[in-house]
N, C-alpha and C positions, 0 to 999 in steps of 0.2 A: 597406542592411538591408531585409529583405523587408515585408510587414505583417505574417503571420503572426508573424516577432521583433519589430517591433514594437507587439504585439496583448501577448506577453509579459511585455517590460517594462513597458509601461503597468501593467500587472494587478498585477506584482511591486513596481510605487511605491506603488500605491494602495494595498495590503495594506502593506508597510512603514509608511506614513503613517499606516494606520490603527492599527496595531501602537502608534507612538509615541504615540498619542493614549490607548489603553486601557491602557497599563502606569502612569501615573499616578491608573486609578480601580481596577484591579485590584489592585496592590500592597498598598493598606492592607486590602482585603479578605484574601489569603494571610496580610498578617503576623497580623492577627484572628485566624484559623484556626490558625496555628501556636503561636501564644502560649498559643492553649486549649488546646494539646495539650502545653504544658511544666509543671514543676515553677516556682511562682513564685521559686526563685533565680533560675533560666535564663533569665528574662525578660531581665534586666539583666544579663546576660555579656557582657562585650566581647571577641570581636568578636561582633555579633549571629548568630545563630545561625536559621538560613532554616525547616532541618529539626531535629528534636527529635532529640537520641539517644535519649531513651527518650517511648514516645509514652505520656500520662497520660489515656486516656478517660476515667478515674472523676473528671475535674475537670468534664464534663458532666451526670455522678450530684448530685455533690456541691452546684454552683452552682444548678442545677434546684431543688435541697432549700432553698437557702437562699434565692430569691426566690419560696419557695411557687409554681411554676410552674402547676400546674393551677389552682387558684383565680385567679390572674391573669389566666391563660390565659382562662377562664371569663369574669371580669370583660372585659377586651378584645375578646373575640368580640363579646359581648352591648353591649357599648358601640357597637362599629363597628356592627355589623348596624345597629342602630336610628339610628344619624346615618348610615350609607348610604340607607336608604329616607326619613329625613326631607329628604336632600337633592335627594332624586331627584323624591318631590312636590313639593316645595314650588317648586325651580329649575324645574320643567314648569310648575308649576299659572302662576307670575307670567310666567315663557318665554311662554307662549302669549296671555295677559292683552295685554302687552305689542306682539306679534306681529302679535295675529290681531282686537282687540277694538278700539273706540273710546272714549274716556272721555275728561273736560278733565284736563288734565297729564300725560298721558301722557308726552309728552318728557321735561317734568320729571324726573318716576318715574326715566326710564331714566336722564338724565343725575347724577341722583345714584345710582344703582345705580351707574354706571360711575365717576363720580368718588368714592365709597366705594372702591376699588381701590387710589388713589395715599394715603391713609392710613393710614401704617405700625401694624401690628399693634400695638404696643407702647404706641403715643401714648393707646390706647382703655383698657390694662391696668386703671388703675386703679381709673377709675369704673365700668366693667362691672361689676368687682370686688368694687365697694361695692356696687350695685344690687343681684347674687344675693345678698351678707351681709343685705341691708336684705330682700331676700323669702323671708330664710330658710332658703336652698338651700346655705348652708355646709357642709360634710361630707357633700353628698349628688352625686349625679351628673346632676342637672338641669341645671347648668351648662353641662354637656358635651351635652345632647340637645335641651333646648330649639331652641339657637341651629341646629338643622340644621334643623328646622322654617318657620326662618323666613329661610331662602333662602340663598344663597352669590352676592356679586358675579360671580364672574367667569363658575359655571358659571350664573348666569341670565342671564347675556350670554350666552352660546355658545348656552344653546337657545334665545333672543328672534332673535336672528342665524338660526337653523337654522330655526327656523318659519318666518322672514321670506321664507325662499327657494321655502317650499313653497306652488305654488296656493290659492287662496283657493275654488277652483272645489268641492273638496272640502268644505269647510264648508257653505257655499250648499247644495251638492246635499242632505248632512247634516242640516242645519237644517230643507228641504223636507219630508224625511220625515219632520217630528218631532224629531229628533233632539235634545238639550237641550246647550248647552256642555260639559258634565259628560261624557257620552257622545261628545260630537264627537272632543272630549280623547283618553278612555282608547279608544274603538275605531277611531276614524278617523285623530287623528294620532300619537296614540302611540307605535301598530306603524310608521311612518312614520320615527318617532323613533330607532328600537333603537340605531342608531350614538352616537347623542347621547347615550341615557340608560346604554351602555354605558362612555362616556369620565366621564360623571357621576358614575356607580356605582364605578366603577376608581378615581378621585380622591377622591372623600369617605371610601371605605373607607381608603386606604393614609392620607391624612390624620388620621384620626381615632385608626389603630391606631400611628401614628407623633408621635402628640400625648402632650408631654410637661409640656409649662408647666402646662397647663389644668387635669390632676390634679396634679401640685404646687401649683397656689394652691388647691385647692378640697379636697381631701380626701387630703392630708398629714397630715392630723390621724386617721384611721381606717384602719388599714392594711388592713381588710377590703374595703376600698372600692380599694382602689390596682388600676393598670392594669401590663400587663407592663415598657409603659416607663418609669415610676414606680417599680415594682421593682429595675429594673434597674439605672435609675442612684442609686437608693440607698446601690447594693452600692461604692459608692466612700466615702471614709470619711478625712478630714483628721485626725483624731484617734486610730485605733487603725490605719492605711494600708488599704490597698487591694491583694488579692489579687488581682490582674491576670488570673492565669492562670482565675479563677474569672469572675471579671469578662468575661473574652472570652466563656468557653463560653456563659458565659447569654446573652451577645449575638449570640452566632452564630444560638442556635435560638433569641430573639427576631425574628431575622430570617427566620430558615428560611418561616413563613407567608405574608407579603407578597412573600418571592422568587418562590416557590412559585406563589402566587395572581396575582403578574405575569407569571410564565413563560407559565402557561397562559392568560392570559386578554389577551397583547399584540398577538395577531392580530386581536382584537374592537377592541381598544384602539386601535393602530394604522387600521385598516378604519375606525376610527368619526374619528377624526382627519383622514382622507383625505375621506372624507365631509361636515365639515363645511368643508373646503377647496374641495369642488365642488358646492358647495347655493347658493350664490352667499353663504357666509357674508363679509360686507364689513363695515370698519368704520365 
């Protein structure tokens, strides 16, 4: 066999293999999509049914109306946007503290930033829980913003890591002109930063707009207040069932935004990932 055929077949395993790998995250996504598009009998026909005979758009009219979709919509934006930008200061401001500064306990600091990571989210529920009840933030969405203010484990590891790699030569020079921390930060390592604060920003957004627990303990109680995926899995229902075929559509175009927003933004995303793999990021 020549190389040229075997240049072929290599290429033809790799793509079959890869094939096998994406048809068990693609599948539940198609049948998603398809189910939105049936009459809720058709859901449950045996044998299941791939393609619709008749396709039902107006179950995307319909479910849209019923989780008040722009007011959602509205709330979720505004949610995300503001814990994406608190997580981006706050993961920089401590990232660099961290990095670039000297202070007694510094290691400390970090290695409890870093062993907060292996404590499962769940274990904290409760008492968190009591603390906003006790400061009053019940039914309100403080809960949710607050904590992006005051840093995220893993992304203030990744930019303490990312600054670690960058000269120090910079600062010095920085500082000589004047220059105050404050300023070293946003003009000198910042722009420095774009890859990091890129992966920063792409993670606390999709985080935030994919947060579901946080508005069900906290403002289940005001449905003015609820987020899209809050809405959304409301629409399921133990007691009078669950219209499935509605149920999908809302979840497709709950989805539609953060596909969307990763499609475009994976080359940033990506770049910035590769970036902190060659900053001398070490653990």
């Amino acid at each position: 066999m020549g190389k040229k055929k075997k240049a072929i077949v290599t290429t033809v395993i790799r793509y079959l293999i890869i094939l096998i790998f994406c048809v068990p995250m693609i599948m539940p996504l198609l049948w998603m999509l398809t189910t939105a598009l049936k009459d809720n009998a058709a859901v449950f026909s045996m044998p299941p049914q791939w393609i619709p005979k008749v396709f039902h758009w107006e179950n995307f009219t319909i479910g849209l109306q019923q989780i008040e979709f722009w007011k959602r919509f509205g709330n979720t934006v505004f949610i995300s946007v503001i814990v994406c930008f608190g997580q981006v200061c706050s993961c920089m401001s401590v990232g660099y503290a961290l990095a670039r500064l000297r202070f007694p306990g510094k290691k400390v600091w970090f290695y409890l930033i870093v062993g907060s990571m292996m404590i499962p989210g769940m274990v904290t529920v409760i008492p968190v829980f009591r603390l906003w009840a006790a400061c009053g933030f019940y039914g309100t969405w403080w809960p949710m913003i607050i904590p992006a203010f005051l840093g995220a484990p893993f992304q203030t590891f990744l930019a303490k890591q990312f600054m670690s790699g960058l000269p120090k030569s910079y600062d010095e020079a920085a500082r000589m002109d004047g220059a105050s921390r404050l300023q070293v930060l946003l003009k000198v390592i910042g722009p420095m930063c774009k890859p990091l604060i890129a992966v920063i920003a792409i993670q606390s957004f999709q985080g935030a707009w994919n947060d579901y627990l946080t508005p069900l303990l906290y403002v289940i109680s005001k449905p003015e207040k609820w987020t899209l995926s809050l809405a959304v899995g409301r629409m399921t229902s133990s007691t009078y069932g669950t219209q499935w075929n509605l149920f999908m559509a809302a979840d497709v175009v709950y989805m539609l935004p953060i596909l969307i927003l990763f499609f475009f933004c994976q080359k940033y995303f990506m770049e910035g990932l590769g970036s902190l793999n060659s900053s001398g990021v070490k653990a």
